[in-house]
N, C-alpha and C positions, 0 to 999 in steps of 0.2 A: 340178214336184215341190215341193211344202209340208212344209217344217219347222218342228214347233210343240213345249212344251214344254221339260222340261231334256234341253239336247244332252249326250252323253254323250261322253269321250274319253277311251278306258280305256288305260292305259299298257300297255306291250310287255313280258312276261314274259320273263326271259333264263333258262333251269336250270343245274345245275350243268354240266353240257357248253358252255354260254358262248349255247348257240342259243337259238331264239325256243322259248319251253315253249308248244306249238299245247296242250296239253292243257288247262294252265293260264288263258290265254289266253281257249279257249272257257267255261270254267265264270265265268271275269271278267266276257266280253260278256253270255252268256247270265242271268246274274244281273244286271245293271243294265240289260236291257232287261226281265225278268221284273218290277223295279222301277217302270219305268214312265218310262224313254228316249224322248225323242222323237224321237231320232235318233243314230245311232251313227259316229262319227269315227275310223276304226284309222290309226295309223301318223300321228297328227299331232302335235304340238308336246307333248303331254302323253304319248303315246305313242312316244315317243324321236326322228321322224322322219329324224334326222339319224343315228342308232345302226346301221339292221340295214342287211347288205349287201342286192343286190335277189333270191338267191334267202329271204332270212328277211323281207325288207318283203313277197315275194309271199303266204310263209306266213300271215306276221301278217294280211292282208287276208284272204283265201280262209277261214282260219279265221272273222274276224269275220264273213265275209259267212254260212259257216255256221250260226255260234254265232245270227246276228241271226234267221237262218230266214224272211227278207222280212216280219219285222214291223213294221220302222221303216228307214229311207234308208238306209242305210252310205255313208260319204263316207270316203274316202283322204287321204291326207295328201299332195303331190306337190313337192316341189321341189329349192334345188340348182342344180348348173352344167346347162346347156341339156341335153343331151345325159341328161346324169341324170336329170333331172327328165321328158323326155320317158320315158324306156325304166321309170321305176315309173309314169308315168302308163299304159303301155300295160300292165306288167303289173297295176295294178289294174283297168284294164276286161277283160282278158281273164279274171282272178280273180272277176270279178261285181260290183266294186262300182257302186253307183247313181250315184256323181260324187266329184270330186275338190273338195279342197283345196287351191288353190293358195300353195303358202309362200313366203316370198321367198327370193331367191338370195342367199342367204347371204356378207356381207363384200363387194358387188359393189354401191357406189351407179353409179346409174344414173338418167338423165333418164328424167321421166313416158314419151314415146314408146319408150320402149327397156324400159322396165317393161310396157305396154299390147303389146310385140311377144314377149316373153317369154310372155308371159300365153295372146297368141293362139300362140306355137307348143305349147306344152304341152298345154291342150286340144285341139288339134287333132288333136294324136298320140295321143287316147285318144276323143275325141268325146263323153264325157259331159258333165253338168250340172256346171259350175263354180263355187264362193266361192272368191274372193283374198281374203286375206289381206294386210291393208296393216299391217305390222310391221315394225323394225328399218330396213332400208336399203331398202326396196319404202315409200313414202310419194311416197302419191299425188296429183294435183291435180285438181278439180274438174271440171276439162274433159275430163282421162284417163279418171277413173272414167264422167265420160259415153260417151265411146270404147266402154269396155269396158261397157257395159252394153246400145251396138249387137252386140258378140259374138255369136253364136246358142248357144255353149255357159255364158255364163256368163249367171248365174242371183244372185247376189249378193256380198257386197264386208264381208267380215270387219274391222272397228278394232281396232287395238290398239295404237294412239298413243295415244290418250286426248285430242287436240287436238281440241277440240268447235268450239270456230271454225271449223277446215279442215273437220270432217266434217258441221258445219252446213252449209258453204256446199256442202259434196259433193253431199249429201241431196238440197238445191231446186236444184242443177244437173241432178241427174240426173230430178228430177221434171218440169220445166220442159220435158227435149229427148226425154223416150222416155216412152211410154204402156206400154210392157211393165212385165210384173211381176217387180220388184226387192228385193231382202229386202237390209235390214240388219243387220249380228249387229255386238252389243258381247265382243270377242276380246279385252280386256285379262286377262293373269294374274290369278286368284283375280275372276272379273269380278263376282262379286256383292256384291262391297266398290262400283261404280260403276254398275251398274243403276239405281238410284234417279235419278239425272243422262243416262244412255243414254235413257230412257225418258220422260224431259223432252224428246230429239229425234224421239219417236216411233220410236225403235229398244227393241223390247221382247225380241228374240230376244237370248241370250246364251252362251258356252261354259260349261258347270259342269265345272273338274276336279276341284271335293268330292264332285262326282256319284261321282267313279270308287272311292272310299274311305266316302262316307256321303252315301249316296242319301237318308236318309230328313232330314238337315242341309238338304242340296240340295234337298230336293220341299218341306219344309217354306217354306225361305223362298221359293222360286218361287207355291206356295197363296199366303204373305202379302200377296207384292207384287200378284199377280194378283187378289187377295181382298181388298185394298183394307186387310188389318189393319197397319196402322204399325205400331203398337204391338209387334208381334208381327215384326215385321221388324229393325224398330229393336233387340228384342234382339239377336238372331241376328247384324248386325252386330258388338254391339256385345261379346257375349260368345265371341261365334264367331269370323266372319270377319277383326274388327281384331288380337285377337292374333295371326289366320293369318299373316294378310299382314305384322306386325311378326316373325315367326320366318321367313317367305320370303324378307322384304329383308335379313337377315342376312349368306349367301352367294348370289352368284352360280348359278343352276340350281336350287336349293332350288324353283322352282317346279315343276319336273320331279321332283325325289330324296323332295320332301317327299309330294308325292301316293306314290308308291310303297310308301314307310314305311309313310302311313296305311295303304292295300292290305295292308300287311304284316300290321298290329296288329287288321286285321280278320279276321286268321286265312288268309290265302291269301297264299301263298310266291311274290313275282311276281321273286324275286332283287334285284338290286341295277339302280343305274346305268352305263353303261359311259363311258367317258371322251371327250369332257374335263367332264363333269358326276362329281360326289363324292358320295356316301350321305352323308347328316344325319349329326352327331356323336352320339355316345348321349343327350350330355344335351338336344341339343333334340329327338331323338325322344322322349325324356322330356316334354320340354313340349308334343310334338306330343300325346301322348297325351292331357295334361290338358286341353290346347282340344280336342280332339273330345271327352270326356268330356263338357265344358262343354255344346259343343253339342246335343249328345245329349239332354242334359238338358233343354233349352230346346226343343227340336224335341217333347219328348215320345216319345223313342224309349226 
């Protein structure tokens, strides 16, 4: 399974009733794959994965895989204590999705072999195409990721440490011991602030979560980089992405609250955060407004 393009990872619409808005929800997927998604992620890191219980993670999925109508991959979000993270990995294969996501166990470090056994029980319990996700307390070492990439369900190995030494040396270990085909994605928050340096390792694949709020931000600087215009990238950084990412290191979760807002101010009602993540204060949804304005502008939308 080939994933190309901006990956998409639309957040989890809550309504007034507190539950996942499946209505909602669909007109979100369905509109940022009608955009031009290369692949669609429900229920992952940008999509609350930690938020819905597993009858509303089932919904969330089964909707996307809907709303996606087999135009492009649906990938799941999966993780969690063992136990959990197995039983939504099974309800997203049973729901349709094309493969998981595998997140890290959240607050649990744990040695590489105990990370690579995790890995393998979770896919196992659902048998799809797998990306781990190497983030927070799941950091991985070289010879692990080579492990997992003898797996038969996984399929590639998400960053989002930013440690380009460790994920150097990850790369040509795992080039060096397995002939299978292995995809790299750069997973750091707001990743197209780090693309330009991802792409230096030959890792071109990346998450867009401005994709979820302003596709047309998102497709533009993906054209740039892929189209060779610096110039034209380098704005978009520079008027876009760097005040993003200086109003997400503000608080805590703003990576998750502030994609939402945007969703908001694009005229679709996706509710709030649920806790322990907080809604933006008004005045930096204020400022949230003016950098997309910004963007906008520069994108030519």
């Amino acid at each position: 399974m080939r994933l190309d393009g901006v990956l998409f990872f639309p957040v989890t619409p809550f309504g007034a009733g507190g539950g996942v808005a499946e209505d909602v929800l669909a007109e979100h997927v369905a509109g940022g794959v009608a955009a031009g998604a290369g692949g669609v992620f429900a229920a992952g890191g940008t999509g609350g994965v930690n938020a819905p219980d597993l009858p509303e993670y089932t919904a969330a999925v089964a909707t996307a895989v809907a709303a996606t109508a087999g135009r492009v991959p649906v990938f799941a979000g999966a993780g969690g204590v063992p136990p959990t993270a197995r039983a939504i990995a099974r309800a997203a294969a049973d729901s349709g999705a094309d493969g998981l996501l595998v997140m890290p166990p959240y607050l649990v470090t744990a040695p590489p072999g105990g990370l690579v056994r995790y890995v393998r029980e979770v896919t196992e319990a659902a048998g799809l195409p797998a990306v781990v996700y190497q983030r927070g307390t799941a950091r991985f070492t070289p010879a692990a990721v080579a492990e997992l990439a003898e797996l038969p369900q996984v399929i590639g190995f998400k960053d989002g440490l930013g440690d380009f030494d460790l994920l150097q040396r990850i790369i040509l270990t795992v080039r060096r011991t397995t002939d299978r085909e292995f995809t790299f994605f750069n997973g750091l928050p707001t990743a197209e602030l780090t693309v330009p340096a991802y792409r230096g390792l030959g890792v071109t694949l990346y998450s867009s979560a401005v994709f979820a709020f302003a596709p047309e931000i998102a497709l533009a600087f993906h054209d740039a980089v892929t189209g060779g215009d610096e110039e034209r990238a380098r704005l978009l950084l520079t008027d876009f992405y760097l005040p993003l990412v200086e109003l997400r290191d503000l608080v805590p979760g703003y990576a998750v609250s502030l994609v939402k807002a945007g969703v908001r101010l694009r005229g679709l009602d996706v509710g709030g955060v649920r806790a322990p993540l907080v809604d933006p204060l008004p005045e930096h949804v204020e400022r949230l407004e003016k950098i997309l304005a910004a963007g906008l502008e520069v994108a030519g939308a």
